[in-house]
Backbone as XML, in Angstrom:
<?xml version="1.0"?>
<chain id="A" units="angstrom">
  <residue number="1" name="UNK">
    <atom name="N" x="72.573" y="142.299" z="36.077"/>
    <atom name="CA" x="71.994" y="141.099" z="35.496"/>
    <atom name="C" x="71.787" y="141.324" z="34.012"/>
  </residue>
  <residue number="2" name="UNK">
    <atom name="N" x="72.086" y="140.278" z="33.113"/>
    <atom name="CA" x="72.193" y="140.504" z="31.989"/>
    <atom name="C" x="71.360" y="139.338" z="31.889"/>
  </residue>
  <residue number="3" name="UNK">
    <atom name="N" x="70.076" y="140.044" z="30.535"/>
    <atom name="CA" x="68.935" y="139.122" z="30.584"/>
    <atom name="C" x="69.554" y="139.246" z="28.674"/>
  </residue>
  <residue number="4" name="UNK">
    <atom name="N" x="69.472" y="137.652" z="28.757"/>
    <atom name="CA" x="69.840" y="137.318" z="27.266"/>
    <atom name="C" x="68.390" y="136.658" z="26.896"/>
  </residue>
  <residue number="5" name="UNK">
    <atom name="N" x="67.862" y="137.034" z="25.981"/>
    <atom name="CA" x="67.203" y="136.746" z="25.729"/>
    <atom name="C" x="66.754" y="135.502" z="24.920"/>
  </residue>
  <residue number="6" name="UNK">
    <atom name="N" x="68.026" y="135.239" z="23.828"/>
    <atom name="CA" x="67.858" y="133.665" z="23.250"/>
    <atom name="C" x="68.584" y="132.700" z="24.126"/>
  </residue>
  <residue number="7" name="UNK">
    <atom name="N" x="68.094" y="132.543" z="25.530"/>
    <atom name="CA" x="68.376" y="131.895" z="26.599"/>
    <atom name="C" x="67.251" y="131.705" z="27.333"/>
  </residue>
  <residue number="8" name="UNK">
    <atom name="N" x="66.147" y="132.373" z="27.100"/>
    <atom name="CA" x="64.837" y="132.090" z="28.449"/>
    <atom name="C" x="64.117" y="131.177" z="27.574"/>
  </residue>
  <residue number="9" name="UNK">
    <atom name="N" x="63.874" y="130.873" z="28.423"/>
    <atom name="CA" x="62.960" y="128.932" z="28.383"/>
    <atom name="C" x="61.226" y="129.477" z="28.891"/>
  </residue>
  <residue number="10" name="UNK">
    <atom name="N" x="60.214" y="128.915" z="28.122"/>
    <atom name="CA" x="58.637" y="128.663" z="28.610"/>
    <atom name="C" x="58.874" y="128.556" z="30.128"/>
  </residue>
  <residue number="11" name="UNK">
    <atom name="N" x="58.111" y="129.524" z="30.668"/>
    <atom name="CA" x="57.737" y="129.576" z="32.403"/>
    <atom name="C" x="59.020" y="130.055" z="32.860"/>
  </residue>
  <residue number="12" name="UNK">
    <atom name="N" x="60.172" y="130.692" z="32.728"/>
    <atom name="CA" x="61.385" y="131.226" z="33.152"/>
    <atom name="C" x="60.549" y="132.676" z="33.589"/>
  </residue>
  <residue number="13" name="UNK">
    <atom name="N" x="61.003" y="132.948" z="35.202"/>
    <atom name="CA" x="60.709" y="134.556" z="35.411"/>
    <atom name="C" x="61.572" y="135.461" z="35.499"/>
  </residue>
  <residue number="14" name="UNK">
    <atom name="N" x="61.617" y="136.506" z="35.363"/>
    <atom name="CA" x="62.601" y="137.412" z="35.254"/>
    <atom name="C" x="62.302" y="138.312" z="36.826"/>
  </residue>
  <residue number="15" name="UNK">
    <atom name="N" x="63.213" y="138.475" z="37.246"/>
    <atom name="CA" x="62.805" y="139.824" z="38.454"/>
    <atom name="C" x="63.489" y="140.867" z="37.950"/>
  </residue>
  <residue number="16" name="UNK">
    <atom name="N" x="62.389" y="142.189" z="38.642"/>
    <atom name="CA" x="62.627" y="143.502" z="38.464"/>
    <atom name="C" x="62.956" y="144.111" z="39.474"/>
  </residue>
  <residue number="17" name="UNK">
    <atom name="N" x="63.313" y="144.823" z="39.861"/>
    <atom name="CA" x="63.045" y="146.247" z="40.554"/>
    <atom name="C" x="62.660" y="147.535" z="40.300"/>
  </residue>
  <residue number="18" name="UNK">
    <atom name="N" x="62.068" y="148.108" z="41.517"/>
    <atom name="CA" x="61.431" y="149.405" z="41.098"/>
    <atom name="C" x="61.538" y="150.527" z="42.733"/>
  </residue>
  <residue number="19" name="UNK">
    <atom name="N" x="62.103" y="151.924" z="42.365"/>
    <atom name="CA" x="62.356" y="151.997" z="43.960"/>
    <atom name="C" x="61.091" y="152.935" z="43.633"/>
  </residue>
  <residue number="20" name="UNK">
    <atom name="N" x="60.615" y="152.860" z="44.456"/>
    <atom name="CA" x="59.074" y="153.635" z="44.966"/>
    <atom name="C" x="59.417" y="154.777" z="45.738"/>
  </residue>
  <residue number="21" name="UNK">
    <atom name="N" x="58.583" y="155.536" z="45.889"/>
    <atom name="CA" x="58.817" y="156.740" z="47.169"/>
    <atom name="C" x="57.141" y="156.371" z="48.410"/>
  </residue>
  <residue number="22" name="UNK">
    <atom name="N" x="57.078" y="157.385" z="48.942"/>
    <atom name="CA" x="56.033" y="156.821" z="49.951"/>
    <atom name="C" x="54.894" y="156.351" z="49.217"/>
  </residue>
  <residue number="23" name="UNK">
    <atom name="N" x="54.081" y="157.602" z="48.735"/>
    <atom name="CA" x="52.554" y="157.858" z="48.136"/>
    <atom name="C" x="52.974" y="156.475" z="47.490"/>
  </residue>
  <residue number="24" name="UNK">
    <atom name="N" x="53.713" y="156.146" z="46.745"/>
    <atom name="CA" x="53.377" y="154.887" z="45.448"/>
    <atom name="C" x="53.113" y="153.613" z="46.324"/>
  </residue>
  <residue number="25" name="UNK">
    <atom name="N" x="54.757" y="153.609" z="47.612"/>
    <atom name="CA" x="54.145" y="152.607" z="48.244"/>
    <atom name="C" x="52.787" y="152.593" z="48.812"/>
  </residue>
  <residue number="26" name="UNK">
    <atom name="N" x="52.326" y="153.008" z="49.101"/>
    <atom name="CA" x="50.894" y="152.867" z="49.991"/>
    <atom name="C" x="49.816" y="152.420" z="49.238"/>
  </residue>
  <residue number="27" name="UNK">
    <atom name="N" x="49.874" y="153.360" z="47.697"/>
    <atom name="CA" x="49.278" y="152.622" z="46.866"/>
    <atom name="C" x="49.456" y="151.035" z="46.763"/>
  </residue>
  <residue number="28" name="UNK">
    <atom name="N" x="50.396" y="150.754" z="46.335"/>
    <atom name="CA" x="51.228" y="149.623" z="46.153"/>
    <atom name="C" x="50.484" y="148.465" z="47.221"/>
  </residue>
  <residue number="29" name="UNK">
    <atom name="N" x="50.757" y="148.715" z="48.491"/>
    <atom name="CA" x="49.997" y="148.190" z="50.025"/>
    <atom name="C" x="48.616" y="148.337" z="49.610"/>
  </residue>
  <residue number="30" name="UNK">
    <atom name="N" x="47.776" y="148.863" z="49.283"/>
    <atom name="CA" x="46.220" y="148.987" z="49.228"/>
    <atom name="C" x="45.920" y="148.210" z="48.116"/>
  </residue>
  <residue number="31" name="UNK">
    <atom name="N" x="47.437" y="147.373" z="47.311"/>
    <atom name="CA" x="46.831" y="146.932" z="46.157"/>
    <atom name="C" x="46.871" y="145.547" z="46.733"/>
  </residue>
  <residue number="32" name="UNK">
    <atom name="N" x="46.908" y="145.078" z="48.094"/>
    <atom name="CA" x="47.615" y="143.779" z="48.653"/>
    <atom name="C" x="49.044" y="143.469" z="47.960"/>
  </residue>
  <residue number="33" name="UNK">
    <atom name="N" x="49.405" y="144.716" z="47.655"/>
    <atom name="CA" x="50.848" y="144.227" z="47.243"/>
    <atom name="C" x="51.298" y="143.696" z="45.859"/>
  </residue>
  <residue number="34" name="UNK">
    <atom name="N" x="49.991" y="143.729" z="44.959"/>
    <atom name="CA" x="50.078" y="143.070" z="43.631"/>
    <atom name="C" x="50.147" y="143.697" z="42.380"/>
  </residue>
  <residue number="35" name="UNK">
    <atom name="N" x="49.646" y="145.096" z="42.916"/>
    <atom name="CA" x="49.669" y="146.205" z="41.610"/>
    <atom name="C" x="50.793" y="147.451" z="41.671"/>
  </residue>
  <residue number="36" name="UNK">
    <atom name="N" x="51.372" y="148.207" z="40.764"/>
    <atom name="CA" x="51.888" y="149.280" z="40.862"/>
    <atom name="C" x="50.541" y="150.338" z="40.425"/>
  </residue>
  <residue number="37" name="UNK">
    <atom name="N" x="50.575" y="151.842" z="41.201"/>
    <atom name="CA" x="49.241" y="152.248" z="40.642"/>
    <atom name="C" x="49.420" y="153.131" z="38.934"/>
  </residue>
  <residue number="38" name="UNK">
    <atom name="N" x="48.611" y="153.601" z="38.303"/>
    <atom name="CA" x="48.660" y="154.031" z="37.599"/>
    <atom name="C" x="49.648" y="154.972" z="37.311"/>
  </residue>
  <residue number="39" name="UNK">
    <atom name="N" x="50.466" y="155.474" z="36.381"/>
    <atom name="CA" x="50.955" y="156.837" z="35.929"/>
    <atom name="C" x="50.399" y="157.998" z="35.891"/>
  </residue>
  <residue number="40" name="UNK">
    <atom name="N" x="51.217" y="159.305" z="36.658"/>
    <atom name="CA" x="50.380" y="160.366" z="36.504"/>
    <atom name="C" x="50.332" y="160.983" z="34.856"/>
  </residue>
  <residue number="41" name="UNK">
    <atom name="N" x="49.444" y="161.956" z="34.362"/>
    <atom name="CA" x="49.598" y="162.497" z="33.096"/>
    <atom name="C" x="50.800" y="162.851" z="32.542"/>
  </residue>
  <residue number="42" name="UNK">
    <atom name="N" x="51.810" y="163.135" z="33.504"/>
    <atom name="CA" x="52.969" y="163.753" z="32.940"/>
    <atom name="C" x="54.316" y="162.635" z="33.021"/>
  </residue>
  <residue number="43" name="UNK">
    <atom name="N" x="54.317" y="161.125" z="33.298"/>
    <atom name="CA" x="54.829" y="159.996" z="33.321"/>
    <atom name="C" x="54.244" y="159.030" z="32.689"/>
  </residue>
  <residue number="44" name="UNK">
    <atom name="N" x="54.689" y="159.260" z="31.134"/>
    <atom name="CA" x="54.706" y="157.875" z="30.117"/>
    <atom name="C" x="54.655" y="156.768" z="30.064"/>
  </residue>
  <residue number="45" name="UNK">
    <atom name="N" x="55.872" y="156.997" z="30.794"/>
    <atom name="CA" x="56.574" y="155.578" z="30.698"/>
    <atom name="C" x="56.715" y="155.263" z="32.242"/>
  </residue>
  <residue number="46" name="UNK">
    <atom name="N" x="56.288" y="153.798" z="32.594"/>
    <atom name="CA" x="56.480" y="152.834" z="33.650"/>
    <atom name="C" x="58.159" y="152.357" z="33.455"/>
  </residue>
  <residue number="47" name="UNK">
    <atom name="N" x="58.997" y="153.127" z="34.368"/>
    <atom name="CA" x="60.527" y="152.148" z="33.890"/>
    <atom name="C" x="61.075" y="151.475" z="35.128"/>
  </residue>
  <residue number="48" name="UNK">
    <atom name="N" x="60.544" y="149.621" z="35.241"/>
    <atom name="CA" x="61.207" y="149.108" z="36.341"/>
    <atom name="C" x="63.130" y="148.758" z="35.816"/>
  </residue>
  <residue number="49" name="UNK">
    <atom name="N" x="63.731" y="148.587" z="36.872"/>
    <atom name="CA" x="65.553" y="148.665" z="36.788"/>
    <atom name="C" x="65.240" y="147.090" z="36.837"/>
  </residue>
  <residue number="50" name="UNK">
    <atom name="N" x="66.266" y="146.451" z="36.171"/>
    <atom name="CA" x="67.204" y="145.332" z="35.738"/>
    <atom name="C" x="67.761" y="144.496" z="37.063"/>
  </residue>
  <residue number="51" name="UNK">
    <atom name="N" x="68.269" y="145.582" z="37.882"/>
    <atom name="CA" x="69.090" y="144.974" z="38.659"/>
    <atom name="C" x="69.047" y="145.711" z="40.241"/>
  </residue>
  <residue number="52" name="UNK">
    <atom name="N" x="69.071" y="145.276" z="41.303"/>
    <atom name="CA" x="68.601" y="145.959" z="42.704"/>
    <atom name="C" x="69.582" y="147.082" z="42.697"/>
  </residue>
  <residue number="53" name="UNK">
    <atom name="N" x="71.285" y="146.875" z="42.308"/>
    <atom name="CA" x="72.400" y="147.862" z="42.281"/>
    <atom name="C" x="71.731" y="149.032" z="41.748"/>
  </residue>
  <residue number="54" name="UNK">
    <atom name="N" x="71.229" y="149.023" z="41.245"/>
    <atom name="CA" x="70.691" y="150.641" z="40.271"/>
    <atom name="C" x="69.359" y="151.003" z="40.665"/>
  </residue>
  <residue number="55" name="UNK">
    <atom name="N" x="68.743" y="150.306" z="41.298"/>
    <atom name="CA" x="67.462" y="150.591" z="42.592"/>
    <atom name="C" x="67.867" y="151.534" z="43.253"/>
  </residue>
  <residue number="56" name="UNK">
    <atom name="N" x="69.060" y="150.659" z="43.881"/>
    <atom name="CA" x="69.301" y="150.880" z="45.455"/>
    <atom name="C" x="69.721" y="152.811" z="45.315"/>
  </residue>
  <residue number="57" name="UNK">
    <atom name="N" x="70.604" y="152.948" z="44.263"/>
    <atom name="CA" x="71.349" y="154.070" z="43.594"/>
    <atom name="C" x="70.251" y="154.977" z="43.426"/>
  </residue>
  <residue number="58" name="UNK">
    <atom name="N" x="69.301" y="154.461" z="42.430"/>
    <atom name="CA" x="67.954" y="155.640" z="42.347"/>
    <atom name="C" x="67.334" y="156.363" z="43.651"/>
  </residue>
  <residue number="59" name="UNK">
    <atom name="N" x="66.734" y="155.331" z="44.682"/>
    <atom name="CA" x="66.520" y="155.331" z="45.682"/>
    <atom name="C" x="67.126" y="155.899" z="46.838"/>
  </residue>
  <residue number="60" name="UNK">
    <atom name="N" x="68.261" y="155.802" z="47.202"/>
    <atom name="CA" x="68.818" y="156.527" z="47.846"/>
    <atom name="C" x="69.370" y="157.724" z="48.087"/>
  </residue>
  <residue number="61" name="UNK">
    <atom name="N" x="69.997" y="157.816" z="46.693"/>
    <atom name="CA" x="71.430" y="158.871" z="45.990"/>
    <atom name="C" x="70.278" y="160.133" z="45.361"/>
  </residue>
  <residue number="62" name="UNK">
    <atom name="N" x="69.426" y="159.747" z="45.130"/>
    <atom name="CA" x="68.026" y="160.622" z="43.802"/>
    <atom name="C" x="66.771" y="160.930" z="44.669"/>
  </residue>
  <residue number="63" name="UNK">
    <atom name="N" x="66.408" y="159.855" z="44.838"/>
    <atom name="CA" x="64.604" y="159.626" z="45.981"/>
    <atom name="C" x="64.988" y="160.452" z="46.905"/>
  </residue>
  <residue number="64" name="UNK">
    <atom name="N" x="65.463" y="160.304" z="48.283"/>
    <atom name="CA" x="65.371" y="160.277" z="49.342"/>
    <atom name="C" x="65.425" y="161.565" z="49.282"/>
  </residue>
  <residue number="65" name="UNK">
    <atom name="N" x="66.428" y="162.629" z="48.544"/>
    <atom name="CA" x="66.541" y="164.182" z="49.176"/>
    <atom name="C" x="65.349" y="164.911" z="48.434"/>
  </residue>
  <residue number="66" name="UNK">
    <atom name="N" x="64.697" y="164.467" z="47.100"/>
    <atom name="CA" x="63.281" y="164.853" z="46.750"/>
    <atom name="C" x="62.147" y="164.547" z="47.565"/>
  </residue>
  <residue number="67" name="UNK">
    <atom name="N" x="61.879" y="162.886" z="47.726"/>
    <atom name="CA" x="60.547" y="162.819" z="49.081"/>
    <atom name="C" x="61.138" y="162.478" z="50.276"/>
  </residue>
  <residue number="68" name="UNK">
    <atom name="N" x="61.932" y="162.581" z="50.962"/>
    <atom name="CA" x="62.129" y="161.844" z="52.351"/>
    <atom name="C" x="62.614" y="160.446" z="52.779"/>
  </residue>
  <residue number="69" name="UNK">
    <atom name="N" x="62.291" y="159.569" z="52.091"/>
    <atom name="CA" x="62.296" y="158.445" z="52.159"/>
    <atom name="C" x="61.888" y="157.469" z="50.071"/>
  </residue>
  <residue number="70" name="UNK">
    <atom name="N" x="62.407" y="156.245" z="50.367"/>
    <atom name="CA" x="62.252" y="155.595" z="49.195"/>
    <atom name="C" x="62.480" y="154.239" z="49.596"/>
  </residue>
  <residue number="71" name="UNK">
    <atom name="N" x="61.758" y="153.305" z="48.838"/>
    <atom name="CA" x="61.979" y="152.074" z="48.887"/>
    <atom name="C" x="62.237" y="151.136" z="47.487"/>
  </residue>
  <residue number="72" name="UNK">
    <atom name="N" x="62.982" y="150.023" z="47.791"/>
    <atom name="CA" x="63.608" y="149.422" z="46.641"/>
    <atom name="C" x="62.333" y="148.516" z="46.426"/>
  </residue>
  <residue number="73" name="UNK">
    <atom name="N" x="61.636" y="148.086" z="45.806"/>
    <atom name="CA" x="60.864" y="146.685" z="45.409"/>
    <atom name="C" x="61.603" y="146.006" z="44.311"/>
  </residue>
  <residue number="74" name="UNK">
    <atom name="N" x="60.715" y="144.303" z="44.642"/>
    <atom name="CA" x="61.236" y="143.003" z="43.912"/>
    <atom name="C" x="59.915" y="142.555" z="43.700"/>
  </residue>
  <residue number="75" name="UNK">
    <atom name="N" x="59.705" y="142.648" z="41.968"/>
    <atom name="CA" x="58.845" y="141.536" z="41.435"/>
    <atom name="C" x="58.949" y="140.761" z="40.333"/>
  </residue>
  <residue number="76" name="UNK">
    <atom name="N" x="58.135" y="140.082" z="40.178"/>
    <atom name="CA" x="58.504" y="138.871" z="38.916"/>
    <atom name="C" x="57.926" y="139.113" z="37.757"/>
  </residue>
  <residue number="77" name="UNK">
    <atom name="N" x="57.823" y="138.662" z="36.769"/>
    <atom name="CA" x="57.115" y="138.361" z="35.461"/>
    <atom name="C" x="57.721" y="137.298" z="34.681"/>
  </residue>
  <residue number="78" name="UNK">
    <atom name="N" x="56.785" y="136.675" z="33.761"/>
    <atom name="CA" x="57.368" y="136.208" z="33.021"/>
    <atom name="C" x="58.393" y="136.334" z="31.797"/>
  </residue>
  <residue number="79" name="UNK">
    <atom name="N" x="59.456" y="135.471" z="31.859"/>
    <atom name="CA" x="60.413" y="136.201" z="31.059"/>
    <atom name="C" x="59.953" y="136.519" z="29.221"/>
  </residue>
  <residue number="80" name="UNK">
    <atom name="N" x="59.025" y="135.601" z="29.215"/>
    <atom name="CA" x="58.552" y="135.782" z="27.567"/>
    <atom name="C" x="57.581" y="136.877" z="27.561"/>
  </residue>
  <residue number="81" name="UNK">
    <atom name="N" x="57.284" y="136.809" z="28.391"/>
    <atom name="CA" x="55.887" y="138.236" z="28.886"/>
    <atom name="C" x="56.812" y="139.356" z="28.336"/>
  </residue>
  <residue number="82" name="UNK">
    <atom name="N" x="57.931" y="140.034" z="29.045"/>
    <atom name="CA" x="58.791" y="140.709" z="29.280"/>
    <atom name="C" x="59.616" y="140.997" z="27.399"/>
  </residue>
  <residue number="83" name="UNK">
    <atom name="N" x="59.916" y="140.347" z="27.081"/>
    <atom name="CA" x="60.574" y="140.449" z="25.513"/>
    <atom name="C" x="59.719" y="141.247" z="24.756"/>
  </residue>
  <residue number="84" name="UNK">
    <atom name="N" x="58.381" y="141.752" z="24.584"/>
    <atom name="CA" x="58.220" y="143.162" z="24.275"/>
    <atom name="C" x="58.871" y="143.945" z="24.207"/>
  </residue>
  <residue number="85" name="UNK">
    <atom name="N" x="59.485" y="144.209" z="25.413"/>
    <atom name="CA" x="59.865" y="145.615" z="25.649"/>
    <atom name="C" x="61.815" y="145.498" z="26.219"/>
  </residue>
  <residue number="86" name="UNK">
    <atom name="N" x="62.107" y="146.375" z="25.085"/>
    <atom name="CA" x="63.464" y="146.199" z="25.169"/>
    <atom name="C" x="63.435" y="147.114" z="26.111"/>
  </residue>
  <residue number="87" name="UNK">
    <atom name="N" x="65.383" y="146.205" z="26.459"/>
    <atom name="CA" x="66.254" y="146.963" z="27.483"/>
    <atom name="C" x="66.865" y="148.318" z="27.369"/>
  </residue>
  <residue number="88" name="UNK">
    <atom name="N" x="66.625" y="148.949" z="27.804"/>
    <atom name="CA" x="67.142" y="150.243" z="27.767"/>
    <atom name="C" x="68.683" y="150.553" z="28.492"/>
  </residue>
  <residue number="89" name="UNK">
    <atom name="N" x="69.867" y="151.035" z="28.064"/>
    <atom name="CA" x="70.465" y="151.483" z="29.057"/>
    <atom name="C" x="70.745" y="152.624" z="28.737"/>
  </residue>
  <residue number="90" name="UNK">
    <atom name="N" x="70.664" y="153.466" z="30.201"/>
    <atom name="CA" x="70.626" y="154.817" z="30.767"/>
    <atom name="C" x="71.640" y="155.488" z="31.412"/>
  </residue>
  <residue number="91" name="UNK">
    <atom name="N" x="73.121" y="154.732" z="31.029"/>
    <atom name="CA" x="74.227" y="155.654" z="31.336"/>
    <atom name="C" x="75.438" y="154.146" z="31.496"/>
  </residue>
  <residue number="92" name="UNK">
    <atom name="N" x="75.593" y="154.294" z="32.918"/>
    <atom name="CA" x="76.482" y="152.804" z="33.346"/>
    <atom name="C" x="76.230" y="151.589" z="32.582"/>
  </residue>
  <residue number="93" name="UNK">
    <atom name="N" x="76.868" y="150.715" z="33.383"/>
    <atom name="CA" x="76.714" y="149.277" z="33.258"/>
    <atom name="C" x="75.801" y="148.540" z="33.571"/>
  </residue>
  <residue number="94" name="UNK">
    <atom name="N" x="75.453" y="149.151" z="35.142"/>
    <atom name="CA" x="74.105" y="148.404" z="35.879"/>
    <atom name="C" x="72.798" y="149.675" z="35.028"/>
  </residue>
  <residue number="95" name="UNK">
    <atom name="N" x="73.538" y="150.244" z="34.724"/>
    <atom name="CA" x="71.910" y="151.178" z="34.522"/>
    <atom name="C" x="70.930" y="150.720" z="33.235"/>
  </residue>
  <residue number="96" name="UNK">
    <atom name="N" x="70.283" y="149.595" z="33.136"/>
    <atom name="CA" x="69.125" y="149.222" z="32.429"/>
    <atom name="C" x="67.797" y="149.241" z="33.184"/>
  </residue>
  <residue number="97" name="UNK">
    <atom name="N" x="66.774" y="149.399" z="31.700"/>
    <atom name="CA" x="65.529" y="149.680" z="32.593"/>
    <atom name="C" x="64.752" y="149.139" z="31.318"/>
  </residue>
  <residue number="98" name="UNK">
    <atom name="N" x="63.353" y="148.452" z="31.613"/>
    <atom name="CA" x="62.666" y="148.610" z="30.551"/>
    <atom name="C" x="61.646" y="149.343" z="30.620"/>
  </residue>
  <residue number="99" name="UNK">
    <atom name="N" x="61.363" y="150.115" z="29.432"/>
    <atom name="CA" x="60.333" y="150.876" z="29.374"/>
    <atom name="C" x="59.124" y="150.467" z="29.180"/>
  </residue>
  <residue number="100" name="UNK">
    <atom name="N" x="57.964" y="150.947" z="30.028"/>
    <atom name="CA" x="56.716" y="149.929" z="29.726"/>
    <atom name="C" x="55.996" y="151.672" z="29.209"/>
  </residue>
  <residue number="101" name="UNK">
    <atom name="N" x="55.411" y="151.401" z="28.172"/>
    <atom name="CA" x="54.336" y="152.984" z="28.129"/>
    <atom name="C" x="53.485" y="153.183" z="29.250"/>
  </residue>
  <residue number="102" name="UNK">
    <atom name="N" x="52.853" y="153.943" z="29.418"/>
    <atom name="CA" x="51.629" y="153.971" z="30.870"/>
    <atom name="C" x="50.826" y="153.003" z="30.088"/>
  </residue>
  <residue number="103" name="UNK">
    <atom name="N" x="50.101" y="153.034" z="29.436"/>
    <atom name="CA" x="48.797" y="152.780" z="28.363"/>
    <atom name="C" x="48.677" y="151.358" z="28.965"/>
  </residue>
  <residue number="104" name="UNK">
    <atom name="N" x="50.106" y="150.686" z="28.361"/>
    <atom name="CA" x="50.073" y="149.266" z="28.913"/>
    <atom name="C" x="50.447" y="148.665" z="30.443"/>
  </residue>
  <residue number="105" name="UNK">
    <atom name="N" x="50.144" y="149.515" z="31.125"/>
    <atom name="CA" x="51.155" y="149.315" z="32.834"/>
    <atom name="C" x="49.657" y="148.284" z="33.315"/>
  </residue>
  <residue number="106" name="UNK">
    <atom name="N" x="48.556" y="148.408" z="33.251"/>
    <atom name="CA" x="47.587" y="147.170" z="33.826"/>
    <atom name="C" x="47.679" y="146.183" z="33.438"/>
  </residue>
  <residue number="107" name="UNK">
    <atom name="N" x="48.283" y="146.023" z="31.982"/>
    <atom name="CA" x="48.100" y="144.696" z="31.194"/>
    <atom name="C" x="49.797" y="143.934" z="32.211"/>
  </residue>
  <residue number="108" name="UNK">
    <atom name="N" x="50.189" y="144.456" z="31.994"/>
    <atom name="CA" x="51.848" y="144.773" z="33.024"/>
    <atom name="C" x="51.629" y="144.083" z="34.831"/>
  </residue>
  <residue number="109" name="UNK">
    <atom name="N" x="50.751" y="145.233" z="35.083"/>
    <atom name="CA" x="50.117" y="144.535" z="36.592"/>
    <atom name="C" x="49.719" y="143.120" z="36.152"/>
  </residue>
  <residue number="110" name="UNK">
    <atom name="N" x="48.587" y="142.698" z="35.641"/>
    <atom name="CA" x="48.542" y="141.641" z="35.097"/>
    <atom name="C" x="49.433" y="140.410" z="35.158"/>
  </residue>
  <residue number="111" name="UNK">
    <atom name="N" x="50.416" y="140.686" z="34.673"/>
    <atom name="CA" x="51.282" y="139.502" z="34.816"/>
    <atom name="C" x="52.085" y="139.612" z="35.451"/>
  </residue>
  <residue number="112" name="UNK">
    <atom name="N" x="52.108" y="140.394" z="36.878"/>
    <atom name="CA" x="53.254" y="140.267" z="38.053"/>
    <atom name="C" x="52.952" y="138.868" z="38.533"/>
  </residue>
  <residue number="113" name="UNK">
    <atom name="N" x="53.743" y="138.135" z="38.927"/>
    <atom name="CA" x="53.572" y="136.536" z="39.442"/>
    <atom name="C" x="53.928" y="136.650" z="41.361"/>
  </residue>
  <residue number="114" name="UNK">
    <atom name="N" x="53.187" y="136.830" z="41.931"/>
    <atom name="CA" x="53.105" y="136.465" z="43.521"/>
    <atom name="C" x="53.645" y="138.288" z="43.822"/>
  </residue>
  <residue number="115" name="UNK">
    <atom name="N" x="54.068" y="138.606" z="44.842"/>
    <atom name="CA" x="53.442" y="139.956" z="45.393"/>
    <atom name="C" x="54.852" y="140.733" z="45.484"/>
  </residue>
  <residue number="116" name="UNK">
    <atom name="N" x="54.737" y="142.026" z="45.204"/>
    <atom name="CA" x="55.310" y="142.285" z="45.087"/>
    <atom name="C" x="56.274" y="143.197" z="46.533"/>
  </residue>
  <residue number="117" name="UNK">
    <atom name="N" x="57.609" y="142.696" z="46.576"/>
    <atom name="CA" x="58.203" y="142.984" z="48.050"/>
    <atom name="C" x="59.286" y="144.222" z="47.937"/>
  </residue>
  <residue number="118" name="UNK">
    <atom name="N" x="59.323" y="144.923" z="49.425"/>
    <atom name="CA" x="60.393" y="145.779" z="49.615"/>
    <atom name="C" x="61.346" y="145.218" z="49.999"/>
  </residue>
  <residue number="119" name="UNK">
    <atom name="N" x="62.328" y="145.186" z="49.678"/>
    <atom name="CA" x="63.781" y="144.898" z="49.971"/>
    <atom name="C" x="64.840" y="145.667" z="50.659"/>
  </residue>
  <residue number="120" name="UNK">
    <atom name="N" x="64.981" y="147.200" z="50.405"/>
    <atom name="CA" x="65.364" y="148.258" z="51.134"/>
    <atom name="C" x="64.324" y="149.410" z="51.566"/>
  </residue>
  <residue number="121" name="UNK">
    <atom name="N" x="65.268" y="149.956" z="52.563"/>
    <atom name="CA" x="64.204" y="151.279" z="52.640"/>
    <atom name="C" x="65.187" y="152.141" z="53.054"/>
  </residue>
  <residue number="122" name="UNK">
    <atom name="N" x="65.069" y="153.380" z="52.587"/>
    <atom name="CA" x="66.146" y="154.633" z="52.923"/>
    <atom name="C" x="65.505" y="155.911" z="53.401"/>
  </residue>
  <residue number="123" name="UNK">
    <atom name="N" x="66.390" y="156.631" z="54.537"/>
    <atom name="CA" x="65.797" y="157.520" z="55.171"/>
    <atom name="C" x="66.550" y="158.721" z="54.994"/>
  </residue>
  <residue number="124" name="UNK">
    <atom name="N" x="66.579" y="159.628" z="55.268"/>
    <atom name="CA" x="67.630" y="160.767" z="55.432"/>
    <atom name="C" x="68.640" y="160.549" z="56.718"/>
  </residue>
</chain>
């Protein structure tokens, strides 16, 4: 997905993805589903993916043989919310991400719009 930016319109949302491993989901679940939890000290940067293709890739191909299991999530924001923080890309085509600092990841929770869902889940 290619998010152009002199193209989003007032109230346009953008979706993200983010593949989680267990501990985050559960957090995630205890938040009713609305928050990602904080960053540990040694993770900066909050980086949700662009597009589910490069989720699914993190998640499966990366996650799964470090914790066991991983899951893909889908949430929203607003797309003007979002224009802060440029796109990053991290190798490929599908591989964009934006970087959120930790500092700002509540203000971030903040403007997720309705709850945030799993879409895949991968096992060994």
């Amino acid at each position: 997905m290619n998010l152009n930016r002199s193209t989003m319109k007032e109230g346009e949302l953008t979706t993200l993805y983010r593949p989680v491993g267990p501990k985050e989901l559960a957090l995630i679940e205890s938040s009713d589903w609305k928050r990602f939890p904080p960053r540990l000290p040694q993770q900066p940067i909050f980086y949700p993916v662009m597009n589910e293709d490069y989720a699914i890739q993190i998640a499966r191909d990366w996650n799964v043989p470090a914790s066991g299991s991983d899951f893909v999530t889908k949430f929203s924001l607003p797309s003007a919310y979002l224009k802060r923080y440029g796109i990053q890309n991290v190798g490929g085509p599908i591989h964009n991400e934006l970087w959120v600092p930790a500092e700002e990841l509540e203000e971030f929770n903040d403007n997720i719009i309705g709850k945030i869902e799993v879409t895949k889940s991968f096992y060994p």
